[in-house]
Every structure is written in C-alpha cells, then in structure tokens.
N, C-alpha and C positions, 0 to 999 in steps of 0.2 A: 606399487602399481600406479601407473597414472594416468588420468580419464583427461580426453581431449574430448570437449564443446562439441557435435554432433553439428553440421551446416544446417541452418534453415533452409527448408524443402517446398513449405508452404508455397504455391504457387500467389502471385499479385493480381486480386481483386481486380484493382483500379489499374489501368494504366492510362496514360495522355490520352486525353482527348475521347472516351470512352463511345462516344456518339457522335462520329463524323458524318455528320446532315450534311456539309459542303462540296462531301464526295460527291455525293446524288449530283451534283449539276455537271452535267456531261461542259466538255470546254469547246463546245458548238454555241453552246448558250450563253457563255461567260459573261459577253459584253453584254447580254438583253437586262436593262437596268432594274425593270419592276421582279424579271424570276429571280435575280441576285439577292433584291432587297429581301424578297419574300423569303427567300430560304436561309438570309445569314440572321433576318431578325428569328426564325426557326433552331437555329444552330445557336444564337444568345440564349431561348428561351431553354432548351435543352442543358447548354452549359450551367447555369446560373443552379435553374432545380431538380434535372436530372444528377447532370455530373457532381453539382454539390451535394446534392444531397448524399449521394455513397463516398466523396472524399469524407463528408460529416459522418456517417454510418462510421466507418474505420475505425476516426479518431477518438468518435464518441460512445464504441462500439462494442467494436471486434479486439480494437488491440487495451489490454490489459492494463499497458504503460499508463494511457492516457484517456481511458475511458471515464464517463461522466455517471454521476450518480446511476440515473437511469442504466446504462450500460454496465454497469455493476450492477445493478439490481437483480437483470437478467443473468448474470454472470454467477450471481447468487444464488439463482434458484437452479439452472441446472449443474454446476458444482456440489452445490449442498451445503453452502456455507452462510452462516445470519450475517445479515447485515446492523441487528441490533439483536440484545440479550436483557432479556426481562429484569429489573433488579429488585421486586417487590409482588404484591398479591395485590387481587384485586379488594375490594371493600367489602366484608362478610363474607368472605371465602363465596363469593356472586361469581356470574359468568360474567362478559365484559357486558353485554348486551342481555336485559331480560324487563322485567316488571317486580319482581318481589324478589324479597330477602332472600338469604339461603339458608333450607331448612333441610337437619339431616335425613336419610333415607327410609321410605318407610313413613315417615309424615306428613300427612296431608296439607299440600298447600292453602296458603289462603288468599282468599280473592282479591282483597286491597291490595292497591296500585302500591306499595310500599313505597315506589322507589321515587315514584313522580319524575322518570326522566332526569332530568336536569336539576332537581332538586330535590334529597332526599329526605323523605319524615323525618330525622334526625339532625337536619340542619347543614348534612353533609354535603358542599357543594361537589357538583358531578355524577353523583350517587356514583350506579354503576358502573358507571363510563367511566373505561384505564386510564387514570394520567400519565401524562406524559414523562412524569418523572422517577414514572415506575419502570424506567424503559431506558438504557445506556444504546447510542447510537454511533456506532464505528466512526473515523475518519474518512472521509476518501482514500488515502492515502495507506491507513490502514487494511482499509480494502480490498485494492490496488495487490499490497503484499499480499493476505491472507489467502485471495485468490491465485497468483503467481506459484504459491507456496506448494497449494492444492492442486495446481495442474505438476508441477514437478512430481508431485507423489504419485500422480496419474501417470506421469510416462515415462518415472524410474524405476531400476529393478530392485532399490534401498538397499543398495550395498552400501560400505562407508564410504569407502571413495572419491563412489558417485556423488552421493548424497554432501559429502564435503564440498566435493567442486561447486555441486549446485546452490548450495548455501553462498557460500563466498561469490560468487557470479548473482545471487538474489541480494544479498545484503548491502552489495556496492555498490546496487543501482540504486534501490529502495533509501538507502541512509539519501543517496544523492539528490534525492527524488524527494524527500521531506517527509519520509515516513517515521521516521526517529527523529529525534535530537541529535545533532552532531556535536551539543555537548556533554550528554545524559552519561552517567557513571558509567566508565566499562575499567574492567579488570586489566592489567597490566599496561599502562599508557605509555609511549614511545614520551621522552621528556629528552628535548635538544636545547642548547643555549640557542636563540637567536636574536636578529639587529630588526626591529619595525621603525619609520618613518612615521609619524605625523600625516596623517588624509593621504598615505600610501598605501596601497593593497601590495608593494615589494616586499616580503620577509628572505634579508642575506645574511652571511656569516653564519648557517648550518653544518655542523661536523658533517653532515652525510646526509643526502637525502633517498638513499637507497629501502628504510624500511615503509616512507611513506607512499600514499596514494590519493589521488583524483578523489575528492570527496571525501575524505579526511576530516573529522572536525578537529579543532586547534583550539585552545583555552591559554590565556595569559597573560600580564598585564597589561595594557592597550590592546587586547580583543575584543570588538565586541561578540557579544553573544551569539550563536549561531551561526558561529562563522565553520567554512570549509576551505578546502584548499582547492583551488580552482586550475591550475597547472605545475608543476614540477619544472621547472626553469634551465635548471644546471646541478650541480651535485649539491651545492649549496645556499641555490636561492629557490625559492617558491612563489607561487602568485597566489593571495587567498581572495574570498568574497567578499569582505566590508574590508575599509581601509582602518588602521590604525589608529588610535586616538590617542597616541603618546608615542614619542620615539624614546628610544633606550635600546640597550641588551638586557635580554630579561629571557627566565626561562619559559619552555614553551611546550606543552603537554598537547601530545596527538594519539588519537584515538582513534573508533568506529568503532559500533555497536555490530560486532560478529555473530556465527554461530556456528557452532560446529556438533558432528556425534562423536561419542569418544566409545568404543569396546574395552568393556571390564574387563572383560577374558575369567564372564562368572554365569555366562548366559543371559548378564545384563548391558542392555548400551544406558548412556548418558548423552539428552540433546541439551549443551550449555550452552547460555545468552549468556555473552559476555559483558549485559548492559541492562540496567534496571528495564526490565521487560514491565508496560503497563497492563491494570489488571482485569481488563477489559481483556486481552490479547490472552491473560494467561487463561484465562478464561472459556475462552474459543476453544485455544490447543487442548484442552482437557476435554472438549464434550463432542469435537469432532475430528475426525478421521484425516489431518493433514501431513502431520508427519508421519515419516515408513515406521511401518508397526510390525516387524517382523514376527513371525507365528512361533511360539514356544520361547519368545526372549522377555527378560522384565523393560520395561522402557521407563527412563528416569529424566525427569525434564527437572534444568535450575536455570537460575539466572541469577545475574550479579546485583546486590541491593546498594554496593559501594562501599563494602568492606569486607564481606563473603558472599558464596553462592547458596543460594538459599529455594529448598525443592519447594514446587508447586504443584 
C-alpha cells in the first residue's frame, strides 16, 4: 500500500503588502505633495510594525520549522508536550516555594522561618528554591521535532504506512535541520569508496549514488564532523557541507538517524531509532502521548546504542 503526502491546504496568513494604505490615495491627488508624503510616511509606518510584525509572528510562531523559543513554548502548552523534564527533588521532600521544612502528615508545623528564603538553617544555599540543575531543558531543535512529531499523531490515522511515510518525511527534515547529529551511531550505514580534495566540498568516484540523500551525514577520513551531504551531483559525485581536510580515496560511511514501525504480526508493533536516541527524548516518548498508540496493541520502542537495539 502506499501513502502519497496529502497537499498543504492551509490557507496564507501573510500575503504582499498586507496593508495597502497607498490604495487610499484616489489618483486625483497623486501629485498634491504634503497628502503623498503624509500617507506613504503612513504606509512605512504600517509596513515596518504592522506588516512585520505578522511576517515575525509566522516565523517565530505559527510555523513549527522555525519557530523561537517562545513560539515553542506556546506550542508547548497547547500540544501537551514539556519543554523541560525534572531530573531530581526538591530539598526535604519541600515544595519549591514555602517557609519551613517538610514535616509528615498529621504533624503539627512549626512556626520558625526554617528556611530563611535564600538561606537555609543548614547552610544550604537556595533552601527551597529548585535549582536549576534539577531541571534538563530540551533543545530548540528538539523541540521543533518533538512537537512536529505530536501534531502527525494528531492528524494520522497510525496505520504503518502512514505512520512510516510520515516518519521518513519528519526525519529528513529534522536530521537536516540540526536536530540529531548527522554523525550519531545509526544501524546499517551505506559505506562507498570515495575521492575528497583538499578545502573541496566535491566528493567523486562513488560506485553509485542512487541509496543516498539531501542531508545525509558522511564520516571518513578527511571529514570533518558534522558534515551532511548538501547536493547529489551525478550518479557519482556529491556536494557535502564542510570541505575536506585531506585528499585521498578513502572509504566513506553514510548515514541518517531514521525511524520507522515495524508489525510483529503478535499484537505487538516495534517504533525503532535506528540512532543512539538521547535520553532526554527517550524520556519524553515514554511519558507522553506522541507516538500512535493503537488500542489493544503492545507498543515497543528501541533505538540503536552502536552495536544493538536496546528497548527503552
């Protein structure tokens, strides 16, 4: 069965010019110098903080791709997804905010300030007040994904399929986009001989460039780190992102951190990362609602640690 990408329907917000104030001058008037001035310094003032401001709303916004902290934040809270996950307690099983210690139920408090704010009777700096470092704070970019990931489960019907197209269509942008590493462990890596150049981003002499793609990460000797494949050329030249640091033929390991579902045909699926997944992420996927969670199925989540797949 195979699932074709549905058109974007979304109508466009923004378009050119959103507040044409220039209209307004009938071309009776055109020539009279002071209504001109008066209404095209009207139509700057419009352009600059109106119309900018909803092209910045979008970007920083509304679209997913490239929205800003704040714009995830919101994105956050009506999705239902953290944007950070607790990693410790606070000080004496206390609430984050109070005046005295924490005493079990049933026991009379007591009136000393215990905590003195800012400094506790014990010497403890912060008293009650959570540090910061009881607290793991997502990426952007993790973000970014986590929420993309959430809206797919919101508007598929989590067949496999579907759910496959949509993975592979999220993973390709996201790897591209700096969500992962493009050189982070993934299971079965394409390995081609190829020719790099010295402060060249050309890689020629590839048997075949039919199993790779646009965003791609590449590992090998004269790579640097982080590198991606940035165009497909001809069947055996490629374009990557950093230039080479040695020429040679040398072998050349390509990648991308995937994901797919796989059916047991047990009443169980399996969602495997085919890439050391970090554990912050694994984390999320366990306590919230992103991936399709079919009703009466076991669901088994692994990812690749760089030598097995290992369930989390």
């Amino acid at each position: 069965m195979s699932v074709t990408r549905q058109a974007d329907t979304i109508q466009n917000f923004y378009v050119a010019n959103p507040s044409p104030i220039l209209q307004s001058l009938l071309w009776q008037y055109s020539s009279t110098k002071a209504l001109t001035t008066l209404i095209t310094q009207k139509q700057n003032w419009y352009t600059e903080w109106d119309d900018g401001f909803w092209v910045s709303w979008i970007d920083d916004v509304f679209n997913l791709v490239t929205a800003d902290n704040f714009g995830l934040s919101v994105w956050c809270i009506l999705l239902q997804v953290p944007n950070f996950l607790n990693s410790g307690g606070t000080i004496d099983n206390s609430e984050i905010w109070g005046f005295n210690a924490y005493v079990p139920p049933g026991t009379p408090p007591t009136l000393l300030n215990t905590y003195q704010n800012f400094g506790g009777s014990d010497g403890t700096i912060g008293a009650n007040f959570s540090a910061s470092a009881d607290s793991t704070i997502l990426t952007t970019e993790q973000l970014r994904w986590l929420l993309r990931m959430k809206y797919l489960y919101l508007v598929s019907r989590g067949s496999i399929p579907q759910s496959n197209y949509n993975f592979n269509w999220l993973m390709e942008s996201s790897v591209f986009l700096g969500a992962f590493s493009p050189t982070a462990p993934v299971s079965d890596p394409i390995i081609l001989m190829g020719t790099t150049t010295l402060a060249s981003k050309i890689i020629t002499g590839l048997s075949s460039t039919e199993e790779l793609i646009v965003g791609q990460g590449i590992i090998g000797t004269g790579i640097p780190l982080e590198t991606v494949i940035v165009s497909i050329d001809s069947p055996s030249t490629i374009t990557i992102s950093l230039a080479a640091t040695a020429s040679g033929t040398v072998s050349l390991q390509f990648g991308s951190p995937t994901l797919w579902v796989l059916e047991n045909f047990n009443m169980s699926i399996t969602y495997q990362f085919n890439f050391f997944l970090p554990s912050v992420l694994q984390r999320v996927l366990n306590s919230v609602n992103i991936l399709p969670d079919p009703g009466g199925v076991e669901v088994i989540k692994e990812y690749w640690n760089g030598s097995t797949y290992v369930q989390f």
